[in-house]
C-alpha positions in Angstrom: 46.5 106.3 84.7 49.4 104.9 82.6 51.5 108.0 84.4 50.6 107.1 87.3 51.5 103.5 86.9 55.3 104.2 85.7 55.6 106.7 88.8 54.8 103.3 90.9 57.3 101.5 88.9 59.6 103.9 89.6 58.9 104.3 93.5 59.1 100.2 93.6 62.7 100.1 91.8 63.4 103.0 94.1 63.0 101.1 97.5 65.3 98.4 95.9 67.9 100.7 95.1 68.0 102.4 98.2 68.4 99.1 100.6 69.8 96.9 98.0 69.6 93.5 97.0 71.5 90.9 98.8 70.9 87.3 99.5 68.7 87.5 102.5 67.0 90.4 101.7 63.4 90.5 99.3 60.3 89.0 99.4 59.8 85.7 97.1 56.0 85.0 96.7 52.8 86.3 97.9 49.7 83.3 98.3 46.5 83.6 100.7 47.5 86.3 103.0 51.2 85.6 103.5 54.3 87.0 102.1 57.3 84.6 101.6 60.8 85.6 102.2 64.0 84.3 100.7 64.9 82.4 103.6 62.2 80.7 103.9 60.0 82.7 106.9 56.8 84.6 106.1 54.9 87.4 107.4 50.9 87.6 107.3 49.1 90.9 105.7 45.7 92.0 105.8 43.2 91.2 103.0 42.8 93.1 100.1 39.3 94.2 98.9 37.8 92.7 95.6 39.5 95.5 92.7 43.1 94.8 94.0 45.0 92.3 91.5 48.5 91.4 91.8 51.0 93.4 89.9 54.2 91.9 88.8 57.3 93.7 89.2 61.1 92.9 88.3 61.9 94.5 92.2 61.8 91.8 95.3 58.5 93.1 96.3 54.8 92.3 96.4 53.0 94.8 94.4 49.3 95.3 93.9 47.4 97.2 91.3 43.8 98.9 91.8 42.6 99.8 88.4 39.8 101.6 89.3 41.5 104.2 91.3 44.9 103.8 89.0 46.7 103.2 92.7 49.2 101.0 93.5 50.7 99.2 96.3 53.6 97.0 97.8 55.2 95.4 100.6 59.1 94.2 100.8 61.4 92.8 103.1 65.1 93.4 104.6 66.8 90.8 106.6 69.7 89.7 108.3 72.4 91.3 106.4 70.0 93.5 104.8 68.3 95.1 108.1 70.2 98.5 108.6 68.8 99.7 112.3 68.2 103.2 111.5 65.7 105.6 113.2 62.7 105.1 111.5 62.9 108.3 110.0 65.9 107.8 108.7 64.6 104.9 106.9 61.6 106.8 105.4 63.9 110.2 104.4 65.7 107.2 102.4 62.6 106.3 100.6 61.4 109.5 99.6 64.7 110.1 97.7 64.1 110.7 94.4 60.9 112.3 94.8 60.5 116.2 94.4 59.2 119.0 95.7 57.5 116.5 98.5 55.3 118.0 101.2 54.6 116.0 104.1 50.6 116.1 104.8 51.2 113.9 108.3 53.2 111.6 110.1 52.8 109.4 113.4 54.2 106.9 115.3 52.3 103.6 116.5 52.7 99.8 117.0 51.9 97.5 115.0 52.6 94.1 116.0 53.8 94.7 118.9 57.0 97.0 117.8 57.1 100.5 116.8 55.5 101.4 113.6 56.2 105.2 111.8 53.9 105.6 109.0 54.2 109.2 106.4 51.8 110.4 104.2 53.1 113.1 101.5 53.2 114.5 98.0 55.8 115.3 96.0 56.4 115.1 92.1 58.0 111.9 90.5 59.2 112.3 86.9 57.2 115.1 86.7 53.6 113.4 88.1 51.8 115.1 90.9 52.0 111.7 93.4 50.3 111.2 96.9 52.8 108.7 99.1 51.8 107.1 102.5 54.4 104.8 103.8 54.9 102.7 106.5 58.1 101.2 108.6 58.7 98.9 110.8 61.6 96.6 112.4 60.9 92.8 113.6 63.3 90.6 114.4 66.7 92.0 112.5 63.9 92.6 109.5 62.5 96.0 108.2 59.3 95.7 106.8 57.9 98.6 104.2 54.1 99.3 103.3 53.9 102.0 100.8 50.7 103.6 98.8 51.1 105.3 95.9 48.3 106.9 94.1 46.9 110.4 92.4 46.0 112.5 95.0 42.4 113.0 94.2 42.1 108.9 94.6 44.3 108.9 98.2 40.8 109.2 100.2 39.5 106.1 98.3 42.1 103.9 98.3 43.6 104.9 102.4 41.3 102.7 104.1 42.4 99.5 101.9 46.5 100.1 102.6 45.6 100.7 106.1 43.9 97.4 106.5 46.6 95.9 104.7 49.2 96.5 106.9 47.2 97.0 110.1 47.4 92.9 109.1 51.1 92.5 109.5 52.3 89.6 111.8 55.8 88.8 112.3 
């Protein structure tokens, strides 16, 4: 479980890298549902079962930890100068960097909140740890918004159904 933990440390700083840290960009705060941005808007998020706690993170993100399951998961936030307006697939190759030997297991596009939504599931090696990834994007109002489960892959099937009601709950 601890290996599994720094791989989601390592995904979280990851995302950070890869789009960067600027003023606008990053998520703040995270109380009753809502995600805070740096400027000052939020965007809503579906509730969490009871087993999820927060996780705190040095990254601009909103990280949860399931200890149970040894999963993790977090939401961030790019906008204004931030918000690159890629293909979503673009956006999710970027995210991936760093992983090895991935396999993608599935991939589809849908809407969620009214825009289009691209969400990956795969597995792939980070630092050396056997990893299962599923990841959403999706673009809002010069934001990109990023969902992203990280877990062993025997505890994917347990924890799936939580992420996806998690982000299923995003309002913009």
């Amino acid at each position: 479980m601890i290996r599994v933990l720094g791989v989601c440390l390592i995904l979280v700083s990851l995302s950070s890298c890869l789009f960067g840290r600027r003023p606008v960009s990053g998520v703040v705060s995270y109380r009753a549902g809502k995600v805070y941005l740096k400027q000052g808007n939020a965007y809503q998020v579906g509730a969490l079962k009871h087993g999820w706690r927060p996780f705190p993170v040095k990254s601009p993100v909103i990280a949860f930890h399931h200890d149970r399951s040894g999963a993790t998961l977090f939401t961030d936030a790019f906008c204004g100068d931030s918000f690159e307006d890629a293909p979503h697939e673009v956006l999710l190759d970027r995210m991936v960097h760093g992983v090895e030997d991935f396999r993608q297991k599935r991939s589809h596009s849908f809407t969620l909140n009214g825009r289009k939504a691209l969400a990956t599931e795969l597995t792939g090696k980070i630092d050396g740890v056997t990893t299962a990834i599923s990841m959403v994007v999706v673009k809002k109002h010069t934001c990109l918004f990023d969902f992203v489960l990280i877990a062993s892959p025997d505890q994917m099937v347990n924890v799936r159904k939580d992420f996806e009601t998690f982000y299923q709950g995003f309002e913009y």
